[in-house]
CHARMM-style PDB file with segment names, atoms N, HN, CA, C and O in Angstrom:
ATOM      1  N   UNK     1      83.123 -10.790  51.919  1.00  0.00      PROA
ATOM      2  CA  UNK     1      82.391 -10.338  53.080  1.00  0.00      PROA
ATOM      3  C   UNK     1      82.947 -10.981  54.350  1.00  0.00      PROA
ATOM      4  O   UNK     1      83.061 -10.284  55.358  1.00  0.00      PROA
ATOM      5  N   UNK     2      83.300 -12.270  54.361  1.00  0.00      PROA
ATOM      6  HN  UNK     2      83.207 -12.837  53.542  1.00  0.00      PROA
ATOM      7  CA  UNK     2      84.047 -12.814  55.260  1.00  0.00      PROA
ATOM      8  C   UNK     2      85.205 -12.133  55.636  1.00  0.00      PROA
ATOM      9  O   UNK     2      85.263 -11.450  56.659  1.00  0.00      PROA
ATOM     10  N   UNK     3      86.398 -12.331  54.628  1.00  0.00      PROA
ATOM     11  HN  UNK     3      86.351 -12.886  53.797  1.00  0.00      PROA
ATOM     12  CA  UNK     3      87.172 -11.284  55.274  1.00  0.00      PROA
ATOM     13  C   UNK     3      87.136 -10.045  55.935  1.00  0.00      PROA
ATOM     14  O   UNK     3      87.977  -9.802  56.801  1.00  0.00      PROA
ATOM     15  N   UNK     4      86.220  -9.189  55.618  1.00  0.00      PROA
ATOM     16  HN  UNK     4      85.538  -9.387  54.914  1.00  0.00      PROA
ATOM     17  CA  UNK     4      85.982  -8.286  56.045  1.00  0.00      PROA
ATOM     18  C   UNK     4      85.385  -8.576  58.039  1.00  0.00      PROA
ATOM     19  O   UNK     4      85.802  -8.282  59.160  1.00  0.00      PROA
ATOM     20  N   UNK     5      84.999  -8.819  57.835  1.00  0.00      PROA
ATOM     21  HN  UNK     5      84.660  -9.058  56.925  1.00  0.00      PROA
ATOM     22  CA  UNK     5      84.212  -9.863  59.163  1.00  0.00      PROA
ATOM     23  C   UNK     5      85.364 -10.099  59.815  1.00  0.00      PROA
ATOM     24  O   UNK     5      85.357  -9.665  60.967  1.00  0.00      PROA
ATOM     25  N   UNK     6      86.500 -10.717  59.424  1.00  0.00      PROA
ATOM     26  HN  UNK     6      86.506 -11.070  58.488  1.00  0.00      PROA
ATOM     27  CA  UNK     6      87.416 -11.147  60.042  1.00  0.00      PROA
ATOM     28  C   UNK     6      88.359  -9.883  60.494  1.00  0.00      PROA
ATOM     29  O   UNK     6      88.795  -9.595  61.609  1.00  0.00      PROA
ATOM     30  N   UNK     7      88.515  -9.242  59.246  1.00  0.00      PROA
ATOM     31  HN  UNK     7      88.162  -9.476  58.341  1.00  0.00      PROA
ATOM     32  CA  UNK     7      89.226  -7.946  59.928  1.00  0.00      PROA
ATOM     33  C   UNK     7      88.792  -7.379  61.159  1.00  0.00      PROA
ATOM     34  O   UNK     7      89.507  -7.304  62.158  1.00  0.00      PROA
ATOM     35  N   UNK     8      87.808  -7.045  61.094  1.00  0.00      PROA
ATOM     36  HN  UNK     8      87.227  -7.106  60.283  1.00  0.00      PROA
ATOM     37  CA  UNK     8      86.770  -6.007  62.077  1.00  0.00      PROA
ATOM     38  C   UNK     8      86.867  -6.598  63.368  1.00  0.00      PROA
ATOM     39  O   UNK     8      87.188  -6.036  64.416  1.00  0.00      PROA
ATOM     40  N   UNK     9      86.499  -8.008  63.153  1.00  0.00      PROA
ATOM     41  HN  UNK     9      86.239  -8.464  62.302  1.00  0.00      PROA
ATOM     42  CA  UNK     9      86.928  -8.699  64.587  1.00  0.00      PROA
ATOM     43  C   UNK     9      88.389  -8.815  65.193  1.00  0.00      PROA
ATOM     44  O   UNK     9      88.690  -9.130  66.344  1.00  0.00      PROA
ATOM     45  N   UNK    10      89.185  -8.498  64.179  1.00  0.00      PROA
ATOM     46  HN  UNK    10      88.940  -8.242  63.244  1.00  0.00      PROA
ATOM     47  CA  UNK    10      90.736  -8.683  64.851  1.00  0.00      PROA
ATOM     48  C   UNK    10      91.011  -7.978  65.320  1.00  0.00      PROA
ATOM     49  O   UNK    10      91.583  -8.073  66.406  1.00  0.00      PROA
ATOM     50  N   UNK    11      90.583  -6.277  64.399  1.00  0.00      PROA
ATOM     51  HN  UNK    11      90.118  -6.199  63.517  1.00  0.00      PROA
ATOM     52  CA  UNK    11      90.865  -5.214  64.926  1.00  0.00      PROA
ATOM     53  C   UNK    11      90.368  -5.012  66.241  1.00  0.00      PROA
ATOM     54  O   UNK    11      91.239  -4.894  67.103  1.00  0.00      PROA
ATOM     55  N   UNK    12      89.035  -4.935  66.655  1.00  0.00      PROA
ATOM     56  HN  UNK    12      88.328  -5.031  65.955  1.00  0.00      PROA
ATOM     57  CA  UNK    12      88.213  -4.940  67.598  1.00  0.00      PROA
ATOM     58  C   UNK    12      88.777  -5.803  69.182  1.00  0.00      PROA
ATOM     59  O   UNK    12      88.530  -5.456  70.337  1.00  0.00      PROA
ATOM     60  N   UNK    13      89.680  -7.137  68.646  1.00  0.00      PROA
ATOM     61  HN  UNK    13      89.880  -7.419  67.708  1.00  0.00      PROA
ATOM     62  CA  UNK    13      90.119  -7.777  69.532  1.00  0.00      PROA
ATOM     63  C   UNK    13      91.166  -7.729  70.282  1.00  0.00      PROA
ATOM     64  O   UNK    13      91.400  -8.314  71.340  1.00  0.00      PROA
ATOM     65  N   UNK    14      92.341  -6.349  69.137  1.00  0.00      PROA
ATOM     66  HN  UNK    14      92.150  -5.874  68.278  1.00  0.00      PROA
ATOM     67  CA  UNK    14      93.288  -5.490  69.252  1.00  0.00      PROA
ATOM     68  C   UNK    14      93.301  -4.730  70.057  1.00  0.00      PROA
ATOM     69  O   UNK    14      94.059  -4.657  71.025  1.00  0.00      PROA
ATOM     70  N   UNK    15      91.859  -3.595  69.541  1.00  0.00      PROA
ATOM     71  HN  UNK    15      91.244  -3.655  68.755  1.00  0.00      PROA
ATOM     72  CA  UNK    15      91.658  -2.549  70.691  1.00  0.00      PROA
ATOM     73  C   UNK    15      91.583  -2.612  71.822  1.00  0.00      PROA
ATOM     74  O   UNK    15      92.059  -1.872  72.683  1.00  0.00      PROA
ATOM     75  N   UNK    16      90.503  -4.199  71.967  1.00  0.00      PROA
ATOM     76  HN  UNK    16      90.116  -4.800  71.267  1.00  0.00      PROA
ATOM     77  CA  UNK    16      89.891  -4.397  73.419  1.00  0.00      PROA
ATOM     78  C   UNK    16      91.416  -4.557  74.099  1.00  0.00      PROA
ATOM     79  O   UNK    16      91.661  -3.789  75.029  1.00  0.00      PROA
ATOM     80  N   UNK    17      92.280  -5.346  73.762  1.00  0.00      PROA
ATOM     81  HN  UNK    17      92.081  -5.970  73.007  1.00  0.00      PROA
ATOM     82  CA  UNK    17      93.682  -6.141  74.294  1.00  0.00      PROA
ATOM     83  C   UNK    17      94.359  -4.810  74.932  1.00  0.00      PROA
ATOM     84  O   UNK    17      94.865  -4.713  76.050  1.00  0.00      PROA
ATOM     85  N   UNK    18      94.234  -3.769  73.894  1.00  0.00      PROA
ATOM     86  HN  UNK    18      93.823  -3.848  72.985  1.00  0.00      PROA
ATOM     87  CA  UNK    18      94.689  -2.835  74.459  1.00  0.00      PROA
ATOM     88  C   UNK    18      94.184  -2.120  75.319  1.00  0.00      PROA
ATOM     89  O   UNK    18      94.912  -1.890  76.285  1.00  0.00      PROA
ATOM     90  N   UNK    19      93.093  -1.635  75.322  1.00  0.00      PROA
ATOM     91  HN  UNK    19      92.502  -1.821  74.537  1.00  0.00      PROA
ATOM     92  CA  UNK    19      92.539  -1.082  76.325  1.00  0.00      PROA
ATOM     93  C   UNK    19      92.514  -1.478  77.930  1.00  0.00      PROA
ATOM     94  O   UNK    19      92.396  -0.767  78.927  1.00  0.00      PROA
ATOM     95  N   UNK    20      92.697  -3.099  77.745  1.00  0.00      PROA
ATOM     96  HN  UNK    20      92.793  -3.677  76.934  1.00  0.00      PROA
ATOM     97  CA  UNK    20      92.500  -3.885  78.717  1.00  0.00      PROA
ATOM     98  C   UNK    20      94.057  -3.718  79.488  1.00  0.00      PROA
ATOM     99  O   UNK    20      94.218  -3.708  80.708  1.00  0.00      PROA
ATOM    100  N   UNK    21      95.046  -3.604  78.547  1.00  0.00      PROA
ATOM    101  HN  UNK    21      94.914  -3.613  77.556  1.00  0.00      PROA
ATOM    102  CA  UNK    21      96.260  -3.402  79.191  1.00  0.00      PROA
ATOM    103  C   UNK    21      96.879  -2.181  79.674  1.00  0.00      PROA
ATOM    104  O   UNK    21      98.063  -2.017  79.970  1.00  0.00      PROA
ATOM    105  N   UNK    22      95.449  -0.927  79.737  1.00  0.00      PROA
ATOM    106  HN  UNK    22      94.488  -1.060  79.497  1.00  0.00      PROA
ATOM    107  CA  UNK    22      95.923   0.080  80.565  1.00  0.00      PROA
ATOM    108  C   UNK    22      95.764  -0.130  81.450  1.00  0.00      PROA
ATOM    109  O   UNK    22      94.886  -0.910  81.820  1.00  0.00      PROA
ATOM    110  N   UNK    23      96.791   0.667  82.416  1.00  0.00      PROA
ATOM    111  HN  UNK    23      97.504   1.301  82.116  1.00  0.00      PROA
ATOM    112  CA  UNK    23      96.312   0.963  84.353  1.00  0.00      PROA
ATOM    113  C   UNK    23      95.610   1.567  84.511  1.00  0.00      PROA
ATOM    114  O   UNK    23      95.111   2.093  83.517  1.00  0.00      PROA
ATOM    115  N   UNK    24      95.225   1.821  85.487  1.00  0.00      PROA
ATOM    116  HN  UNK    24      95.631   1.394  86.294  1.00  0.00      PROA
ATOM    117  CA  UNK    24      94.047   2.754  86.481  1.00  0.00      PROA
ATOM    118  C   UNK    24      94.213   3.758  86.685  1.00  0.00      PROA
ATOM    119  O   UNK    24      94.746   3.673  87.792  1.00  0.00      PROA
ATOM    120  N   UNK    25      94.164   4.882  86.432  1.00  0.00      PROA
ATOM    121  HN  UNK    25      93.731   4.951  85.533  1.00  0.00      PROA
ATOM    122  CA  UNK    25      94.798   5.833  86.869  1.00  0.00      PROA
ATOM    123  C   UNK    25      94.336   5.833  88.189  1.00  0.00      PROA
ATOM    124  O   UNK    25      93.319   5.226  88.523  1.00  0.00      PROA
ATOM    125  N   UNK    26      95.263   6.699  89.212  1.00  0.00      PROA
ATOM    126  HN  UNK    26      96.090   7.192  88.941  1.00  0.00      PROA
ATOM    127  CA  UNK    26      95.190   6.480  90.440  1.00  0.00      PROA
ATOM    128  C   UNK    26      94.555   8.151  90.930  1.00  0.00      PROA
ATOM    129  O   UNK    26      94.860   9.219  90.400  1.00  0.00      PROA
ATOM    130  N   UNK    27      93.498   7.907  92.224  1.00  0.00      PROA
ATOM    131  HN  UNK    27      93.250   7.039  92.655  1.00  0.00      PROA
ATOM    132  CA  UNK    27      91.964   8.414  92.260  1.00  0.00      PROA
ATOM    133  C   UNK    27      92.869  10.052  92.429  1.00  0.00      PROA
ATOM    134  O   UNK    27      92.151  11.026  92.202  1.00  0.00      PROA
ATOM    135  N   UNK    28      94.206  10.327  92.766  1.00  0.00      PROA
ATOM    136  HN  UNK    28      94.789   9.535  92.950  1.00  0.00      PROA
ATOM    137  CA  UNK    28      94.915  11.682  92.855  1.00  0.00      PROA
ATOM    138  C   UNK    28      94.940  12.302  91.235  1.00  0.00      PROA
ATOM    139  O   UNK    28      94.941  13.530  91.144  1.00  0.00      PROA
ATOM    140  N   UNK    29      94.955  11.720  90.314  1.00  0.00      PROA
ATOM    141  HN  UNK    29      94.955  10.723  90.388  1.00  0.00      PROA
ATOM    142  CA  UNK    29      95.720  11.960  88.980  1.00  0.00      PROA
ATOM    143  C   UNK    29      94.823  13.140  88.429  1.00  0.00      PROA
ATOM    144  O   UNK    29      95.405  13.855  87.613  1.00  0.00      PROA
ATOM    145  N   UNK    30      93.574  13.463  88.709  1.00  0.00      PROA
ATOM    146  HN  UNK    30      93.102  12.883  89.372  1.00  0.00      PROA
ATOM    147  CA  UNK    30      92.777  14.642  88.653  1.00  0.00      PROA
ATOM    148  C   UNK    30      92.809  15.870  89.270  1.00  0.00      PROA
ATOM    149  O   UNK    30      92.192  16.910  89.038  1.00  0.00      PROA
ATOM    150  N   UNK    31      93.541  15.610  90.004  1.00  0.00      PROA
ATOM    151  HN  UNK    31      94.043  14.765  90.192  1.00  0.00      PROA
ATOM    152  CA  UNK    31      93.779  16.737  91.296  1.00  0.00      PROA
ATOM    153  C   UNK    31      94.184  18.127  90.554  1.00  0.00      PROA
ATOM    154  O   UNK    31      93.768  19.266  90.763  1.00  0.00      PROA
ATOM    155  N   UNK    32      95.327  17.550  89.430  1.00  0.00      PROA
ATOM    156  HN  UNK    32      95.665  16.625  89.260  1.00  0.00      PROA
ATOM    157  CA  UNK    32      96.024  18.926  88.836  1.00  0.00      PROA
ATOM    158  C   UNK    32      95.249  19.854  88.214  1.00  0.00      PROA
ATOM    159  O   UNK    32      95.197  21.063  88.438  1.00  0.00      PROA
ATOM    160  N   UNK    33      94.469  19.010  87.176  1.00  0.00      PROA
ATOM    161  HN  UNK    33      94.511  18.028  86.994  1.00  0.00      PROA
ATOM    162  CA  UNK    33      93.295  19.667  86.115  1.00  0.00      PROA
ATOM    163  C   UNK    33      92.515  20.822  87.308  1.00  0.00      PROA
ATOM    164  O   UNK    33      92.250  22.020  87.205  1.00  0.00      PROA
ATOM    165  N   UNK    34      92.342  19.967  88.275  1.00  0.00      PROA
ATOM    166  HN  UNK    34      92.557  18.994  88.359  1.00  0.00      PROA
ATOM    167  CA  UNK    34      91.117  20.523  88.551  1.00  0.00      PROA
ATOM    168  C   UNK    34      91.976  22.087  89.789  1.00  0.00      PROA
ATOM    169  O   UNK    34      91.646  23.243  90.055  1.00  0.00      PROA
ATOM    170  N   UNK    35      92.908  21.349  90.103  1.00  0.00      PROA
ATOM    171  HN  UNK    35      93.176  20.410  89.887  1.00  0.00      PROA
ATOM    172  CA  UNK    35      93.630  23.201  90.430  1.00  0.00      PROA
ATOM    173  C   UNK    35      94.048  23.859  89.384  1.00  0.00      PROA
ATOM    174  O   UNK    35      94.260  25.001  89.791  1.00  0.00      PROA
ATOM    175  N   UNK    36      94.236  23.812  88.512  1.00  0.00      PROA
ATOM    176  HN  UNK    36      94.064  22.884  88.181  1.00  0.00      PROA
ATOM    177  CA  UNK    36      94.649  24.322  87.767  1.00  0.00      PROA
ATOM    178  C   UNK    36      93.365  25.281  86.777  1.00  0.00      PROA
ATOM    179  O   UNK    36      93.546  26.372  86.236  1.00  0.00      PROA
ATOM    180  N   UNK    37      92.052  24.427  86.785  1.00  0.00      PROA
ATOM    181  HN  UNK    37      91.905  23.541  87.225  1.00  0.00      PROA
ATOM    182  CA  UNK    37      90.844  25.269  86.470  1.00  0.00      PROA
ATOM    183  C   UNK    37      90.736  26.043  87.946  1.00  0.00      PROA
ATOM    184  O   UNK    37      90.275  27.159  87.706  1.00  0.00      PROA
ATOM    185  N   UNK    38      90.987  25.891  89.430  1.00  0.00      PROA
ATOM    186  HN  UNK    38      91.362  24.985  89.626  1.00  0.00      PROA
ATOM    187  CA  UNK    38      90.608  26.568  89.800  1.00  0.00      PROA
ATOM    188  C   UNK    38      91.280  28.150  90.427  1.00  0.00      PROA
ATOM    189  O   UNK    38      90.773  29.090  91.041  1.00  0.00      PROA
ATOM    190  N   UNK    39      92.591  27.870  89.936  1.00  0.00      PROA
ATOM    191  HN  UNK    39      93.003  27.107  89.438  1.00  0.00      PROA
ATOM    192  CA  UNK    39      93.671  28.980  89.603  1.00  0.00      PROA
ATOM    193  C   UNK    39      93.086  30.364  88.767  1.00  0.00      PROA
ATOM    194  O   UNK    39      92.938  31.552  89.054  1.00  0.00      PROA
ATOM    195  N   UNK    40      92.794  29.327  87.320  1.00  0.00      PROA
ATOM    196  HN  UNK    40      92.914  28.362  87.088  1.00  0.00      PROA
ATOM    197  CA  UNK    40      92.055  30.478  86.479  1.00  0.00      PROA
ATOM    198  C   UNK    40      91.417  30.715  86.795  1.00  0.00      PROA
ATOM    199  O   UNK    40      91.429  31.929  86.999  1.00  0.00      PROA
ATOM    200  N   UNK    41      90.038  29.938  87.255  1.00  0.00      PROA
ATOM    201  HN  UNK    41      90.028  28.952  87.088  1.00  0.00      PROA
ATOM    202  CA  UNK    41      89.017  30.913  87.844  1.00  0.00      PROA
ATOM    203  C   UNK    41      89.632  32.250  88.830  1.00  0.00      PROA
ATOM    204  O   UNK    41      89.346  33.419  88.571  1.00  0.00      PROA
ATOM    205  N   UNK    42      90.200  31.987  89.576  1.00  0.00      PROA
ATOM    206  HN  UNK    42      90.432  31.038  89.786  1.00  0.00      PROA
ATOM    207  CA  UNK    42      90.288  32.500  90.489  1.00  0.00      PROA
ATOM    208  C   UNK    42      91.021  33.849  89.853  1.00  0.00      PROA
ATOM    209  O   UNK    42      90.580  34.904  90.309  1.00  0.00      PROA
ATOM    210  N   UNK    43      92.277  33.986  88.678  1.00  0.00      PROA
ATOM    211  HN  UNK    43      92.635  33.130  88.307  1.00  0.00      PROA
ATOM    212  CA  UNK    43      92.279  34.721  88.216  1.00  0.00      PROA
ATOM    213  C   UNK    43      91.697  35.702  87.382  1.00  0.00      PROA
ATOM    214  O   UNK    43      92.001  36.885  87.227  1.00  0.00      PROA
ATOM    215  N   UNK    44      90.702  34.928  86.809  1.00  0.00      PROA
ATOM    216  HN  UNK    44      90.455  33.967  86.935  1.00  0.00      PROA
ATOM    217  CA  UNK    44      89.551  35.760  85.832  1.00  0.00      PROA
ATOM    218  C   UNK    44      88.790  36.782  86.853  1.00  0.00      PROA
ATOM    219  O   UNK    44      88.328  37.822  86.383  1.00  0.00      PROA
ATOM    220  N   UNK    45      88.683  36.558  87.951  1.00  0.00      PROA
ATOM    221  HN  UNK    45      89.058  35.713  88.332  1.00  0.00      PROA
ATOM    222  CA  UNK    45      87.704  36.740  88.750  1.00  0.00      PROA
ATOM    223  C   UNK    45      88.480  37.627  89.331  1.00  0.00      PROA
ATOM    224  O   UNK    45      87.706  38.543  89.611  1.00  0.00      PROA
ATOM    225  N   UNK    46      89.935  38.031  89.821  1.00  0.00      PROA
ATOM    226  HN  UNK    46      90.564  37.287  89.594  1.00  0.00      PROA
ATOM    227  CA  UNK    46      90.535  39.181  89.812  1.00  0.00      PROA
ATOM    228  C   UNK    46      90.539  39.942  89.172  1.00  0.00      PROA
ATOM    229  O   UNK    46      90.206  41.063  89.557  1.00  0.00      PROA
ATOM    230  N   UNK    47      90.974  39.668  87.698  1.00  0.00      PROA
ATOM    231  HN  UNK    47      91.244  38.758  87.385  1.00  0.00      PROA
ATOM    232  CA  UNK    47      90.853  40.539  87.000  1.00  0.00      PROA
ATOM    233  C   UNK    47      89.603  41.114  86.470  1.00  0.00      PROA
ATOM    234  O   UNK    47      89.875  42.221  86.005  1.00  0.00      PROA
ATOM    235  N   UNK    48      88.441  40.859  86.349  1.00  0.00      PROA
ATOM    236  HN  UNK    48      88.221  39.960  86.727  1.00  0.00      PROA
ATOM    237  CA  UNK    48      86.988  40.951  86.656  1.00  0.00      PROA
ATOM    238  C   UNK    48      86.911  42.599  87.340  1.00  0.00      PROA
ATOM    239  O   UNK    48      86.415  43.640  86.909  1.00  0.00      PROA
ATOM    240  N   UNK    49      87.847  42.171  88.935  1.00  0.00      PROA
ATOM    241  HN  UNK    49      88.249  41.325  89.286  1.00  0.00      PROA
ATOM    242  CA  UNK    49      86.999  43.161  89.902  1.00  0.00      PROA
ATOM    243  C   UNK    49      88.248  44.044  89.764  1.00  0.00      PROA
ATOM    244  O   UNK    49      88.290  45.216  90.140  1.00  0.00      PROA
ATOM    245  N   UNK    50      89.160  43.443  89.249  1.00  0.00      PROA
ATOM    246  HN  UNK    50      89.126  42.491  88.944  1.00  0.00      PROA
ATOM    247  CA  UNK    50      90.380  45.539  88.635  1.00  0.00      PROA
ATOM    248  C   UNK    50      89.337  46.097  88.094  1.00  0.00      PROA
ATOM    249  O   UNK    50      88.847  47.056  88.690  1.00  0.00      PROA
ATOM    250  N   UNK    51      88.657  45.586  86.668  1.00  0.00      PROA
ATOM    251  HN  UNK    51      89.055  44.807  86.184  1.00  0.00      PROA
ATOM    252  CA  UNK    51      88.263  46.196  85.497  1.00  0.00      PROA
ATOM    253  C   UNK    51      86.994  46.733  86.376  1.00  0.00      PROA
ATOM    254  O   UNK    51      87.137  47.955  86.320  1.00  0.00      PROA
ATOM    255  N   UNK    52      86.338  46.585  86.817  1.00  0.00      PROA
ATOM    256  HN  UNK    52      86.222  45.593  86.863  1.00  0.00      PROA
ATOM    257  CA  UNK    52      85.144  46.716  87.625  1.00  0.00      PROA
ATOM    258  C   UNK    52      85.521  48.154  88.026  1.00  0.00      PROA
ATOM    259  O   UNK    52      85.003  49.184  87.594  1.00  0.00      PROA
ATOM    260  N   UNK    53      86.819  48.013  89.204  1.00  0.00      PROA
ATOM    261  HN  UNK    53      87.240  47.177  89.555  1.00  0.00      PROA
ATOM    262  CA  UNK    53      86.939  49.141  89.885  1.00  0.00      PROA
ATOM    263  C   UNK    53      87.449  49.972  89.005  1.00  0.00      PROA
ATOM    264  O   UNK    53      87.310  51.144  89.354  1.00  0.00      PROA
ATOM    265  N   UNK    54      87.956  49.834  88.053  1.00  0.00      PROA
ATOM    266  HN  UNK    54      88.068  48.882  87.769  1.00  0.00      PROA
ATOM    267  CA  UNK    54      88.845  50.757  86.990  1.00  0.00      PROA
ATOM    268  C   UNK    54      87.465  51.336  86.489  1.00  0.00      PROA
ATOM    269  O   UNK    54      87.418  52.565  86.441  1.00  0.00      PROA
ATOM    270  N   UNK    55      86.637  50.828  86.209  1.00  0.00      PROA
ATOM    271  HN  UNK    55      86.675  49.830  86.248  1.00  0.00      PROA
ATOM    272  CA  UNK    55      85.199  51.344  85.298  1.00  0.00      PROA
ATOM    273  C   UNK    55      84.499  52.419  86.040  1.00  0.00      PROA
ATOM    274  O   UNK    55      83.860  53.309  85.478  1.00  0.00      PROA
ATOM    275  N   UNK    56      84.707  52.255  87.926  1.00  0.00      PROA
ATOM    276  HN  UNK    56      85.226  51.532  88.383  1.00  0.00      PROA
ATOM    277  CA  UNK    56      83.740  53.054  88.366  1.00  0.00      PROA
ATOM    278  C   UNK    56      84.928  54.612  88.876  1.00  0.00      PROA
ATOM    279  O   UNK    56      84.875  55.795  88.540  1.00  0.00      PROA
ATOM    280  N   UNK    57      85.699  54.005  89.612  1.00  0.00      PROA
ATOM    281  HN  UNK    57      85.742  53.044  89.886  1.00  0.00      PROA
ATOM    282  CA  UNK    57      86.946  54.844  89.609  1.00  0.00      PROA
ATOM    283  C   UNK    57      87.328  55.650  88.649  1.00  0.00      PROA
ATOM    284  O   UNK    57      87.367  56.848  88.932  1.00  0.00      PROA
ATOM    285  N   UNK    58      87.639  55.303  87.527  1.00  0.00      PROA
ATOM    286  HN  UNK    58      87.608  54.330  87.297  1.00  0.00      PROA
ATOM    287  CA  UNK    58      88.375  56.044  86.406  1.00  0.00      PROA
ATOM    288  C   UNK    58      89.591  56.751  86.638  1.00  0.00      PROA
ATOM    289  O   UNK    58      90.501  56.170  87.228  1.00  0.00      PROA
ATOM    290  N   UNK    59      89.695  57.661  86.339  1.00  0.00      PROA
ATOM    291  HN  UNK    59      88.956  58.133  85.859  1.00  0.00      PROA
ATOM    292  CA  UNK    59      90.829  58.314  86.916  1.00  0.00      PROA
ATOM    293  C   UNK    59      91.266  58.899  87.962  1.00  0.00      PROA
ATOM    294  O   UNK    59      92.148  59.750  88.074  1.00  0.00      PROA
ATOM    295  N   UNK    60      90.512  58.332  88.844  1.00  0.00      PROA
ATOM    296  HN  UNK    60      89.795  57.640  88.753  1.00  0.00      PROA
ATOM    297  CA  UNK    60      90.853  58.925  90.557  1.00  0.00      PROA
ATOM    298  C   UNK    60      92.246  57.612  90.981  1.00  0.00      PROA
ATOM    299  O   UNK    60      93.390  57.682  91.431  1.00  0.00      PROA
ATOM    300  N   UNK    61      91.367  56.554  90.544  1.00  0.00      PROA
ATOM    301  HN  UNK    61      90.438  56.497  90.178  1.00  0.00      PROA
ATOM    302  CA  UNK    61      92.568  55.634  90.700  1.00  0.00      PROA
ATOM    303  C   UNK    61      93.718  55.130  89.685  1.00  0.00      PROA
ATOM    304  O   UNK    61      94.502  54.194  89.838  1.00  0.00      PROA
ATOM    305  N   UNK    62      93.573  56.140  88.466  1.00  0.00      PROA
ATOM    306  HN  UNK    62      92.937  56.901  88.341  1.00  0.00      PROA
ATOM    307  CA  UNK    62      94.914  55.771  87.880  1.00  0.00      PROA
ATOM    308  C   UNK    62      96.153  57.110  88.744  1.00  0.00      PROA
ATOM    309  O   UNK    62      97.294  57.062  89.202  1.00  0.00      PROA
ATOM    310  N   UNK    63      95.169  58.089  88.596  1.00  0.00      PROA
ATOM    311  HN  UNK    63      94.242  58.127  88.224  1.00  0.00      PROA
ATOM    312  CA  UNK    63      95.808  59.230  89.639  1.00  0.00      PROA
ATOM    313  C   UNK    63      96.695  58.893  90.787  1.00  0.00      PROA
ATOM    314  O   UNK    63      97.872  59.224  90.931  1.00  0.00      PROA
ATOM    315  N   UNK    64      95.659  57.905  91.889  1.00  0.00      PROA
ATOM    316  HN  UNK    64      94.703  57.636  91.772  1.00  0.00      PROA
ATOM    317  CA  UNK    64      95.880  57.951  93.342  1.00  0.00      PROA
ATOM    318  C   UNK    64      97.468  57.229  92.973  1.00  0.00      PROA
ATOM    319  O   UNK    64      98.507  57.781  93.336  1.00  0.00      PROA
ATOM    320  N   UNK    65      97.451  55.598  92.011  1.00  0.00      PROA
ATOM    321  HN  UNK    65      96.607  55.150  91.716  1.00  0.00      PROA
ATOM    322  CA  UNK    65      98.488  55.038  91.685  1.00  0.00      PROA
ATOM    323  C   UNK    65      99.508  55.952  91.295  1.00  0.00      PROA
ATOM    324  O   UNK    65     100.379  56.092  92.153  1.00  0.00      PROA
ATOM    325  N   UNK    66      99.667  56.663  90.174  1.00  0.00      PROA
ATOM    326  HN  UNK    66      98.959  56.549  89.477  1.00  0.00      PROA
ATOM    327  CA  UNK    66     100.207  57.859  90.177  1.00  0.00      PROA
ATOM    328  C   UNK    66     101.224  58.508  91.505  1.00  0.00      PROA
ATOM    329  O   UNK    66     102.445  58.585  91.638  1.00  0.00      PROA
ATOM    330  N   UNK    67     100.044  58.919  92.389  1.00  0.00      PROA
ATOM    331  HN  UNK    67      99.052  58.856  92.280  1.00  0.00      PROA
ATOM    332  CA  UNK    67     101.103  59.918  93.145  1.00  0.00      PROA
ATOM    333  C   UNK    67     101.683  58.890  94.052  1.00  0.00      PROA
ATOM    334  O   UNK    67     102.721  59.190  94.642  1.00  0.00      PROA
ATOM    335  N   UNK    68     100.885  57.129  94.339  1.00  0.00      PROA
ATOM    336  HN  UNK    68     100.042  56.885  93.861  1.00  0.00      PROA
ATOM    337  CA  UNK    68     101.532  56.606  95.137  1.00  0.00      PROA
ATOM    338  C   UNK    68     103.220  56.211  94.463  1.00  0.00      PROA
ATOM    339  O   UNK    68     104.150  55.976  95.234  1.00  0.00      PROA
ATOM    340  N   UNK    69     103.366  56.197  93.182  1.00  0.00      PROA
ATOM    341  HN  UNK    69     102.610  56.388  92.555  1.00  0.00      PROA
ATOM    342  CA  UNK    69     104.380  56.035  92.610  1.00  0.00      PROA
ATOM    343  C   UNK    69     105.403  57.483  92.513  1.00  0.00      PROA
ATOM    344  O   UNK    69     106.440  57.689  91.882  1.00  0.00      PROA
ATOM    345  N   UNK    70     104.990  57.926  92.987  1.00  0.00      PROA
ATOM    346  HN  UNK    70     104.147  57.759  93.499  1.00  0.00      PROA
ATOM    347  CA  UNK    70     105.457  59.364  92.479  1.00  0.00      PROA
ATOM    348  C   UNK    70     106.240  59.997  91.081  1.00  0.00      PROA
ATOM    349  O   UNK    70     107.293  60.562  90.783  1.00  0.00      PROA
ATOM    350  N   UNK    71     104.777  59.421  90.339  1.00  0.00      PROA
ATOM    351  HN  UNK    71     103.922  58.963  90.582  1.00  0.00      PROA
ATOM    352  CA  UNK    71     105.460  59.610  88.697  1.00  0.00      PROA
ATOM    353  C   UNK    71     105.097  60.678  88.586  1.00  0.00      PROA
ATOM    354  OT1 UNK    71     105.330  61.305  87.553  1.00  0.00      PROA
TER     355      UNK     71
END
């Protein structure tokens, strides 16, 4: 039981050592995540209001695209 005791504490004294010997991340290092969620949003939310207009439109605007292409 002792040993065991002893392990747990070494390990434990390991982790802490380590933990203790990370840096800080610095207060910018979030910046990306959080453009980067707000990219997608921002794309979902386009594509949202195609499908939207595609739903009420229908084929007036696959049409209009159509002749603007002149296929």
């Amino acid at each position: 039981m002792q040993s065991i005791v002893r392990a747990v504490r070494g390990f434990v004294a390991r982790v802490v050592a380590r933990v203790a010997s990370w840096s800080v991340a610095e207060p910018e290092a979030g910046m990306t995540t959080a453009e980067l969620l707000g990219n997608a949003a921002l794309g979902i939310a386009a594509l949202v209001a195609i499908w939207a207009v595609m739903q009420t439109l229908g084929l007036d605007v696959v049409n209009w695209i159509r002749g603007q292409l002149q296929v």
